[in-house]
Every structure is written in C-alpha cells, then in structure tokens.
C-alpha positions as MATLAB code, in Angstrom:
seq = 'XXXXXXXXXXXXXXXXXXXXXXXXXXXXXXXXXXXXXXXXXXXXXXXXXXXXXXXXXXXXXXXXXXXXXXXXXXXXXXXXXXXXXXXXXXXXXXXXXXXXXXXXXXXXXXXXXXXXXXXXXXXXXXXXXXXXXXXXXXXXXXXXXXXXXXXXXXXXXXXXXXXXXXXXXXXXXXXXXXXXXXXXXXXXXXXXXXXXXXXXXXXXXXXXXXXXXXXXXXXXXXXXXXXXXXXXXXXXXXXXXXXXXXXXXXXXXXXXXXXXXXXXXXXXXXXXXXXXXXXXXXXXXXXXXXXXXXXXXXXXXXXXXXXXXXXXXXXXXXXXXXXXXXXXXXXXXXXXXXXXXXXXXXXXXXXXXXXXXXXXXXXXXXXXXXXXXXXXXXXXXXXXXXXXXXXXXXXXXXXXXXXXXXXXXXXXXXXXXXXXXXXXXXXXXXXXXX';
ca = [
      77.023  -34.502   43.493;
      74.497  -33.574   40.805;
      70.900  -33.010   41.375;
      69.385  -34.526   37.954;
      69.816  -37.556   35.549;
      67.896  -36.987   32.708;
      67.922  -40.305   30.325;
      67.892  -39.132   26.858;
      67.958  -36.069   25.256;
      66.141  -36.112   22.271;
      64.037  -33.242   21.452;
      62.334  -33.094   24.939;
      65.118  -34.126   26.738;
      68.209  -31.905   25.494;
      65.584  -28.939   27.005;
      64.829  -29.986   30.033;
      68.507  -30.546   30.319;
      68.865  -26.375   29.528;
      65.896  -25.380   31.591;
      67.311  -26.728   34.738;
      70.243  -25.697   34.319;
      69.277  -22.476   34.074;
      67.493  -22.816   37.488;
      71.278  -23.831   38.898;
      70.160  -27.585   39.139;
      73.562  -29.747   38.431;
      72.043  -31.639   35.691;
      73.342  -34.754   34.211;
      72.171  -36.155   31.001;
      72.290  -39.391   29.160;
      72.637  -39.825   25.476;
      73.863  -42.774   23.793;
      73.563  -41.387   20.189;
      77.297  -40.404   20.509;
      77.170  -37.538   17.247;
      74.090  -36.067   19.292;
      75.895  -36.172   22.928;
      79.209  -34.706   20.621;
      77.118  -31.888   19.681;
      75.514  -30.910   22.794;
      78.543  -30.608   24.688;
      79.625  -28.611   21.985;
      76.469  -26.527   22.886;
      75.034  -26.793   19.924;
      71.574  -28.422   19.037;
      70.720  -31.134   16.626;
      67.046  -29.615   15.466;
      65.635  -25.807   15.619;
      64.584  -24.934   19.090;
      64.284  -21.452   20.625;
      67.505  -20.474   23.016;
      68.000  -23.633   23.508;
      71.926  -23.489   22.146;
      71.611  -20.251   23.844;
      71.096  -21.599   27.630;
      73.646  -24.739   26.799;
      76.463  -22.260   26.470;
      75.618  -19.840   29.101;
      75.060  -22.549   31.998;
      77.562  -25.150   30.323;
      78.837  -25.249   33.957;
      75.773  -26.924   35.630;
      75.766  -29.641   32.927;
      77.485  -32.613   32.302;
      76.455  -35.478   29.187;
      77.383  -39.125   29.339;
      76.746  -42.307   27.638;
      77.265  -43.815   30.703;
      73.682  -44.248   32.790;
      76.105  -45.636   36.186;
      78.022  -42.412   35.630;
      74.581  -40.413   35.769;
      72.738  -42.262   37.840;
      75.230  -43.043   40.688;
      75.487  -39.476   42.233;
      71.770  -38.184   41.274;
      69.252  -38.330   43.844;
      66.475  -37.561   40.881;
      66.249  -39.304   37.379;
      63.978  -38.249   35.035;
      63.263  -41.452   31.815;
      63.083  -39.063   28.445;
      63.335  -41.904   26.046;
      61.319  -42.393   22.790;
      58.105  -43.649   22.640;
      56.731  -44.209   19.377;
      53.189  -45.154   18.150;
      52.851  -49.048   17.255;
      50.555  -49.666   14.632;
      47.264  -50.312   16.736;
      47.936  -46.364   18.380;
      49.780  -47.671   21.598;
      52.862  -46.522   22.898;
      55.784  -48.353   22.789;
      58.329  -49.506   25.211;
      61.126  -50.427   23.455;
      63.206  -48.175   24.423;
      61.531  -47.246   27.942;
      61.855  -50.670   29.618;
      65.754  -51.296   29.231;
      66.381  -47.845   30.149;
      64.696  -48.793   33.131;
      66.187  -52.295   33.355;
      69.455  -49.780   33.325;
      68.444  -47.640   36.103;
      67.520  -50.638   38.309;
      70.907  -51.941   37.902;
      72.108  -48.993   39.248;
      70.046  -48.555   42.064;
      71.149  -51.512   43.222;
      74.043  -50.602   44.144;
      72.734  -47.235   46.238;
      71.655  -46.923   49.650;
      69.817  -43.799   49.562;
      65.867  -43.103   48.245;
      65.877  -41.919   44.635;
      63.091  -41.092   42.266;
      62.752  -41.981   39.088;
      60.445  -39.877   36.684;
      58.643  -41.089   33.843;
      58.197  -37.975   31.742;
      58.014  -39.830   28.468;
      54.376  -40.414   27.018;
      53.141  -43.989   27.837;
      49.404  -46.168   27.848;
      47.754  -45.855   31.229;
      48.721  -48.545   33.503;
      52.066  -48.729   32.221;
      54.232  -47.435   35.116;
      52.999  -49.034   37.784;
      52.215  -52.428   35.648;
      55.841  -52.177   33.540;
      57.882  -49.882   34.910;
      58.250  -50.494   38.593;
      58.446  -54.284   38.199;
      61.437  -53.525   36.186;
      62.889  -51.120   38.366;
      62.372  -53.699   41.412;
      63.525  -56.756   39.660;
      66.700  -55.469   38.681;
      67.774  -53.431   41.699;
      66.229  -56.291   44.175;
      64.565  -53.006   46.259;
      61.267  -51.929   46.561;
      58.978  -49.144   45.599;
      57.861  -46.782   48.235;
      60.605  -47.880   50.840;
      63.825  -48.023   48.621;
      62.590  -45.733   45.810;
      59.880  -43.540   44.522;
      58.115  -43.227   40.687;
      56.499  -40.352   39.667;
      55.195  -40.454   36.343;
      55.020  -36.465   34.985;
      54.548  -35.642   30.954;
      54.921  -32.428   30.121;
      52.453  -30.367   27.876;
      54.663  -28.668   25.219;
      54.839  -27.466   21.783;
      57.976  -27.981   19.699;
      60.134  -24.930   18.679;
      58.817  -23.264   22.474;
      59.851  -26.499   24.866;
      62.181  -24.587   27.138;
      59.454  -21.356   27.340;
      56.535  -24.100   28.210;
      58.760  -26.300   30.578;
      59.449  -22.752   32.430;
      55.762  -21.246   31.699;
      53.608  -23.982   32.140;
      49.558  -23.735   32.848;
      49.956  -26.176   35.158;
      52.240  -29.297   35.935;
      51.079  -32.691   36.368;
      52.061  -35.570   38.849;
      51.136  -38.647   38.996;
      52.764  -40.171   42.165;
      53.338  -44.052   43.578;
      53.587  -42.326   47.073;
      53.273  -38.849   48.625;
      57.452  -38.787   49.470;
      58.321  -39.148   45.561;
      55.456  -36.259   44.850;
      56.707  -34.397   47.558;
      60.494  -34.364   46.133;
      59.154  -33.328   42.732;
      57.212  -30.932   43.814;
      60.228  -29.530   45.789;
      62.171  -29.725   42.308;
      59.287  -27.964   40.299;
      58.812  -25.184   42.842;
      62.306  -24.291   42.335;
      62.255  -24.430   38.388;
      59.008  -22.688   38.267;
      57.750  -19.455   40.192;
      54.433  -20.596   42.097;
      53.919  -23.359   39.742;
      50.544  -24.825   39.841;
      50.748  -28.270   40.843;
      48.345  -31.203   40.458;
      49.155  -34.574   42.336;
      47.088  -37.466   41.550;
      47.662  -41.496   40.745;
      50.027  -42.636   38.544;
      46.862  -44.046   36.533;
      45.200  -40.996   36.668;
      48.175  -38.895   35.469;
      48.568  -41.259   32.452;
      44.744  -40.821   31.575;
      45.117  -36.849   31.784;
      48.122  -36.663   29.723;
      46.501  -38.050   26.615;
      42.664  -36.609   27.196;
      44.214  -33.227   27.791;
      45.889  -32.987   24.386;
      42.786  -34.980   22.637;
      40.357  -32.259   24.031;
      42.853  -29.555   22.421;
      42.277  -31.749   18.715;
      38.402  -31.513   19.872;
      38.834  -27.862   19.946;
      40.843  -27.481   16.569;
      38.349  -29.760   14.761;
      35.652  -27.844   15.793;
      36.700  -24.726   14.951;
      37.728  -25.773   11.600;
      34.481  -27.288   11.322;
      32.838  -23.483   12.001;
      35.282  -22.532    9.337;
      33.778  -24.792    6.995;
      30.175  -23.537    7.567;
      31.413  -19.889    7.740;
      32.129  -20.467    3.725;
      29.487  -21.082    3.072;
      26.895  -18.397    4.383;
      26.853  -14.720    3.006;
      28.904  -12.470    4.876;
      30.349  -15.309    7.506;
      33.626  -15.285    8.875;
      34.883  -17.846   11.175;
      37.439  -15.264   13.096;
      34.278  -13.142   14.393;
      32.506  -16.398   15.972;
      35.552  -17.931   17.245;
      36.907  -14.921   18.890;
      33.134  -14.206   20.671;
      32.192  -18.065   21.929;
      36.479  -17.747   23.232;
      35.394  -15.051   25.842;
      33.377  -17.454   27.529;
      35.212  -18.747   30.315;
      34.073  -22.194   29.446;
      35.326  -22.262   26.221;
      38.655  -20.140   26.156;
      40.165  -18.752   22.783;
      43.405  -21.202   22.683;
      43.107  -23.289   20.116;
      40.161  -22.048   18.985;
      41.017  -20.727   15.425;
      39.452  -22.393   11.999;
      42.228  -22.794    9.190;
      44.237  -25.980    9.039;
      43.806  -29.318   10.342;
      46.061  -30.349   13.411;
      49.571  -32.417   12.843;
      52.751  -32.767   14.334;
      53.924  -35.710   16.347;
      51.715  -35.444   19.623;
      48.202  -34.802   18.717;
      47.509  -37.338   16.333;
      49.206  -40.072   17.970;
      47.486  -39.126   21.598;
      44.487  -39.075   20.174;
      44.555  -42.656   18.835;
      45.759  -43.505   21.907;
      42.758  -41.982   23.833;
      40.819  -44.165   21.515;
      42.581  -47.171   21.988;
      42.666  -47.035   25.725;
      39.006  -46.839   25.993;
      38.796  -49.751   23.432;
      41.124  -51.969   25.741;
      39.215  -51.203   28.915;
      35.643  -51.968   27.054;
      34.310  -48.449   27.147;
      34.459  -47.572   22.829;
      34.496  -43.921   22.673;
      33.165  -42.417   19.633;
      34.506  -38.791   19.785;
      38.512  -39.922   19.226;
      37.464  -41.424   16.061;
      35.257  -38.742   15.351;
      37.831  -35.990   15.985;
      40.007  -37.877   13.274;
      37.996  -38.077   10.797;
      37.187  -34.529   10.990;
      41.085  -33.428   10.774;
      41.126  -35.810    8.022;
      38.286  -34.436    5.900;
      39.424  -30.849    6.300;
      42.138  -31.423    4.917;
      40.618  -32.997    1.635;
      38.413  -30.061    1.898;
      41.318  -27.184    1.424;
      42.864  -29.522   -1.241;
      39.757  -29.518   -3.302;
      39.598  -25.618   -2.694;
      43.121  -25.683   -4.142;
      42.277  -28.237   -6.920;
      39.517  -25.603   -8.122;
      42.048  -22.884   -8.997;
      44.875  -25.294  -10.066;
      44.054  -25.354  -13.959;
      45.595  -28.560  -13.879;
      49.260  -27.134  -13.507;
      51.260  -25.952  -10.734;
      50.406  -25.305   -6.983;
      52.854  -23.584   -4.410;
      52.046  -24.469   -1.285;
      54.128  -22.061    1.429;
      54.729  -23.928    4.545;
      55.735  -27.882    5.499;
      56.499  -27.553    9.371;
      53.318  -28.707   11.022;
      53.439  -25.342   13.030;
      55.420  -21.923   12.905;
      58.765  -21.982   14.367;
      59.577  -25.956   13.932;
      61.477  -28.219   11.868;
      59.101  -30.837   12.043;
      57.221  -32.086    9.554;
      55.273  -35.476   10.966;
      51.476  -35.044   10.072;
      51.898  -31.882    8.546;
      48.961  -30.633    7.013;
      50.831  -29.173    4.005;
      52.585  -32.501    3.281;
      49.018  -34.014    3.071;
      47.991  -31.370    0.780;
      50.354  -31.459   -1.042;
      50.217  -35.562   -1.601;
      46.210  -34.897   -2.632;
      47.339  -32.601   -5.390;
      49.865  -34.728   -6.813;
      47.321  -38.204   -6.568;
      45.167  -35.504   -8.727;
      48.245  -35.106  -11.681;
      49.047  -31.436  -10.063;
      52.574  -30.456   -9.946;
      53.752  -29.035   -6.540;
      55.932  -26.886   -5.248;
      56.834  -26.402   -1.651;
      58.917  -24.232    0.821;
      59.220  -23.669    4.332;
      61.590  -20.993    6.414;
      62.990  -24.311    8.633;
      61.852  -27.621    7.463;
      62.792  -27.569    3.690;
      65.549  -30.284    4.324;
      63.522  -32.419    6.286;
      60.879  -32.477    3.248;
      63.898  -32.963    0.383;
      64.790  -36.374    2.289;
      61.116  -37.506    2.936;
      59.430  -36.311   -0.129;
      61.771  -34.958   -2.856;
      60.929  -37.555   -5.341;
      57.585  -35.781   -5.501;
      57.822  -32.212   -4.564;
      59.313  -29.254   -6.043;
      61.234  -28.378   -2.860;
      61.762  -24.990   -3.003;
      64.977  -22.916   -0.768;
      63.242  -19.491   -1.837;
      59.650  -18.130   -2.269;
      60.226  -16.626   -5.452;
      61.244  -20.090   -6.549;
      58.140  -21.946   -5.217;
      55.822  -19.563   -6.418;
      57.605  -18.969  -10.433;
      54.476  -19.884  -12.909;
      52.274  -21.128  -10.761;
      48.495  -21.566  -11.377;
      47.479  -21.080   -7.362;
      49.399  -20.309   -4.517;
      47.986  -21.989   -0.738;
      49.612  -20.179    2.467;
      49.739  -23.160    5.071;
      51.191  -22.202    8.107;
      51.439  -18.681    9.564;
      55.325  -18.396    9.191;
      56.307  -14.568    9.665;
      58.150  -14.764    6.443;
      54.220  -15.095    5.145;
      52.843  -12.653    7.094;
      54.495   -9.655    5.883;
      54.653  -10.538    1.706;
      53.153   -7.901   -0.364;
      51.598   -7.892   -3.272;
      54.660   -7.610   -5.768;
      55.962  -10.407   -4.380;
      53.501  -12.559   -5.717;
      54.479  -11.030   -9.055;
      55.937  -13.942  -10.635;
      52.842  -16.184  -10.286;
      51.593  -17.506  -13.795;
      47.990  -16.842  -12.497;
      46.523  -14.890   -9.594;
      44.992  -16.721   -6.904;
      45.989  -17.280   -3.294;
      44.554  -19.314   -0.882;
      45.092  -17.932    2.437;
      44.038  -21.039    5.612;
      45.328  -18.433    8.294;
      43.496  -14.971    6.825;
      46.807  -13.085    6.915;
      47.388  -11.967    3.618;
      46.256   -7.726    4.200;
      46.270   -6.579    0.194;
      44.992   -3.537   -1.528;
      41.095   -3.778   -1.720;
      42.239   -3.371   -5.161;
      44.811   -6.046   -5.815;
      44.846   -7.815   -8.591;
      44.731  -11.466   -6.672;
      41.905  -13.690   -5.748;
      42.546  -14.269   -2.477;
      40.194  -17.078   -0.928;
      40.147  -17.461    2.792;
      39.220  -20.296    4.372;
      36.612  -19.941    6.749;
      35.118  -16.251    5.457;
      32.430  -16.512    3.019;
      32.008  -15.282    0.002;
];
C-alpha cells in the first residue's frame, strides 16, 4: 500500500511527487495528460525545474504514475488535489478542473471503509473547500466529513525553478483543517518530509485568506521598493540598494523582497493579488491597496520602457531576459515581455533572449520579437541594450562582449553590470541617481 495520491502533476505536482519520494513516502500520482505521465515515468520533466529529473530517477522506486484516480486512490490513505486553477476573467479562481477531480475522488471513497484525507493544495477563493469541495466529496461517496473523511486545505508558498528546495525548506507550512484528526495526519506527514517544520493550523477559511494575502503583501513589498527606486533616480547621489538594504535590517521589515528594479510577474503574484481584491469586493469590504499595488507594478514598468525609449534612437532595443525570474521557463507576466510590447507600440524594433525561456517566447510572441538563441545575436547593431532579469549568464558579461552594439548604452534594472570606471558604455541603473 502507498502512502500518497497526488492528483495531477503539473508543475507543482510532478515535485511534490519527487520530494516525497525522497522522504521514502510510496507516492502515487495521477496524470491524465498521457505524453506528460509518458515522460515522467521516463524520469524526465516536461519544463526546467532544479533536480527535479534528478530525484525521479534516483527514488523511481517509491513512485508509481497512473491515469487511473481508482488505481491511486484505492490503496492511499492521503490524497493530495494538485489540479489547475486558472484566473477567470473577474480575478477568481476556477474550478473546472478541481470539482470533477473531486467528484472522482468521492467515487472512490465510496467504495473504502477506512478514514482518508483529502488535501486541497491547489490555489482556490476563500470559502471554496468547505462550500464546493466537501459537498462534492460527500455527495458522491454518500459519507461524511469529519466521521468518514477529513479535508485539509494546504497551498504551498513556492517559486518556480526552486519548488522541490521550498517544498523541503519552507518558512513555514500552512493548514487549514475541517477537523483536528485530518490536521493531525498532515502534520504527521509534514513532520516527516520536513525537519522541525513550523506548522500553522487554522480554519479552512482562514487558510484560504492567508494563502492569497501572504503572496499580495510580498507584491506590496516589491512595489514599494521599486517605488524607492523610482525616487532614488531622481535625487543626487541616491541609490535605492543603500536604503533598501538599511530599512531590511529592521526586523519588521525584513530584506526579502525588498530590492527596487523590475516590476513583479509570473503566474502567482498577479493573479493572487486580484484575487485578494476580489475577495474583499465579494464580501463588501473594497480594499484599496490590491488595486493600488497593481497599478504601481503596472506603471513601473512603463517607467523602464520610457527609460529605454530615451536611448532607443528610434531603432533597435535588446532586451536580455523573458523568464519572469532567474532560473524558469516561464514567461506569464513577464516584465520583459511587457517591455518589450511598449517598445514595439512605440515603432522600436526588438530583440530578445533568455538562457531558458527563448522557445516559450518564439511560440507566444515571434511574430513580433527578434527572438534571439545567442547574446551576440540579440545585441548585433543595437541602439540600447536593457538587462531584465539577473540571469548568471548576465552577471558575468564584460565589456567586449557588448562590442557588437551599434551604440553604447545599457540599461541595467538589477545594478549588476561591474565595468571599468572607464568603459566606454552608458550604463543607466535603475534606481541610482544620476
């Protein structure tokens, strides 16, 4: 007998898959996408994330994958729900995929006689598990919650391209619980995953409200700092690294997050942050600071592209980096993308490349980027060059390889180009002033 169903194994869910199986849990996952189930029994991954192909192939014997959830289900005494759910247009969540997975699992607890527990680990709207999920779960497997089963609902707070190191290294892990026996036998699972893993048990409600104000306090904390960055530009002598990295030591503040350059993307910030926004909305208590926070991460990025537009001469722009972050494939929200779209709405002619994510931006944006499988390629005759994300590729170019560049100007969001004090190149920074 297995200890774990996981249903689905997309980005989140092929990891968790590897990082309990690394712990010696028997793990059995769920994936319907048949190539994608193919290629992780193969061991191999379908997107760039660290050791995970690594941990598939060296604990390939504590892990089985099915397409089958009775097969999964069945002989697991824990399932954790890792479906999709993607924003609708108002912000919400949606459960398209969540609620007949869960129709799925009730059919199969129907037929058990033991307690299981089924975790929700996908993000949802507050209220949704206990309001959607466990009538689901109830109506199909004709039991009830709390005597025939438990829910837990438990997001995890990860960054894509590090899931397996944050799922083993969190800050803290969250529980919201429908009883104290189904947060007792996660807690048991989590203290065996984790070393002395901080644990905080609370409502399902309250869980679901602390997974999405947790991670719109973090775009709170980027905005701002970009913000400082802005103001840093423009007073003699200001640079945004020296304030951030002083108001960081205070304990209240911390330094994570807290670095101006670029404005915050990827495909769980933005989205949780409209959600915070619309949950307050639907509950008639309008919060102003969601909104707020948006706008800012919207306007700083018009305000590096009209840095860039000042040195473009009206020709060509190399932008290095498409990812939304270092290490990833993933380009949702990216803050180069966006760039990169002002330039060209302003006639500019762009070029873009990215150590990772250069494919992903050929099938969503060829038709009006220069996408570019080298550096020396991006950068050939071009009028400015912006450095986007902090890719260690980036951080360690010299000055001669910027030789090909038809004029000399580089603007630097992350302050890590480190030329001669008598190189050739402009080199604007965003957030030191000049």
């Amino acid at each position: 007998m297995s200890d774990i169903s996981i249903i689905g194994l997309g980005k989140l869910g092929a990891s968790m898959l590897a990082a309990f199986a690394s712990k010696d849990f028997q793990v059995v996952g769920v994936e319907i996408d048949k190539t994608r189930a193919d290629l992780l029994r193969q061991g191999k991954s379908f997107h760039l994330e660290a050791n995970l192909e690594e941990l598939l192939a060296k604990h390939k014997n504590n892990i089985t994958i099915t397409e089958s959830f009775h097969d999964a289900i069945k002989d697991t005494n824990t399932t954790f729900v890792v479906v999709n759910t993607p924003s609708e247009k108002d912000g919400s969540f949606s459960t398209k995929q969540l609620i007949p997975a869960c129709q799925k699992i009730g059919e199969v607890l129907k037929e058990k006689n033991d307690y299981h527990l089924v975790v929700v680990t996908c993000t949802v709207m507050p209220e949704t598990v206990r309001k959607e999920v466990v009538p689901i779960l109830e109506s199909e497997s004709k039991k009830k919650l709390n005597v025939d089963f438990g829910v837990c609902y438990n997001p995890e707070f990860i960054a894509l391209g590090t899931v397996i190191h944050d799922l083993l290294n969190p800050d803290f892990v969250l529980i919201g619980e429908s009883e104290n026996k189904a947060g007792d036998a996660l807690q048991k699972i989590y203290e065996k995953l984790i070393d002395k893993p901080k644990i905080q048990r609370m409502t399902l409600e309250n869980a679901e409200v602390a997974k999405i104000a947790l991670n719109s306090y973090i775009t709170m904390k980027i905005s701002f700092a970009n913000l400082l960055a802005e103001l840093c530009e423009k007073i003699p002598n200001g640079n945004v690294d020296a304030v951030t990295e002083s108001i960081g030591l205070d304990s209240r503040i911390g330094k994570k997050y807290l670095r101006g350059a670029v404005s915050y993307g990827g495909p769980c910030f933005p989205r949780d942050n409209r959600a915070f926004s619309l949950t307050a909305k639907l509950h008639d208590c309008p919060l102003e600071l969601p909104n707020l926070i948006d706008n800012i991460n919207n306007n700083h990025i018009k305000h590096i592209a009209n840095i860039v537009l000042q040195y473009s001469n009206n020709g060509k722009v190399s932008i290095l980096g498409a990812s939304y972050k270092p290490d990833s494939d993933i380009i949702d929200a990216s803050p180069g993308i966006e760039i990169g779209k002002i330039l060209v709405d302003n006639g500019i002619k762009v070029a873009i490349h990215d150590p990772s994510a250069i494919n992903n931006v050929k099938r969503e944006y060829g038709s009006i980027f220069q996408c570019s499988e080298s550096i020396d390629e991006c950068i050939q005759d071009s009028n400015a060059c912006i450095i986007v994300i902090p890719w260690k590729e980036y951080q360690n170019l010299q000055e001669k390889d910027f030789a090909k560049m038809k004029d000399s100007v580089i603007i630097d969001c992350w302050r890590i180009v480190k030329f001669a004090s008598d190189s050739k190149f402009k080199i604007i920074k965003i957030g030191i002033g000049n």
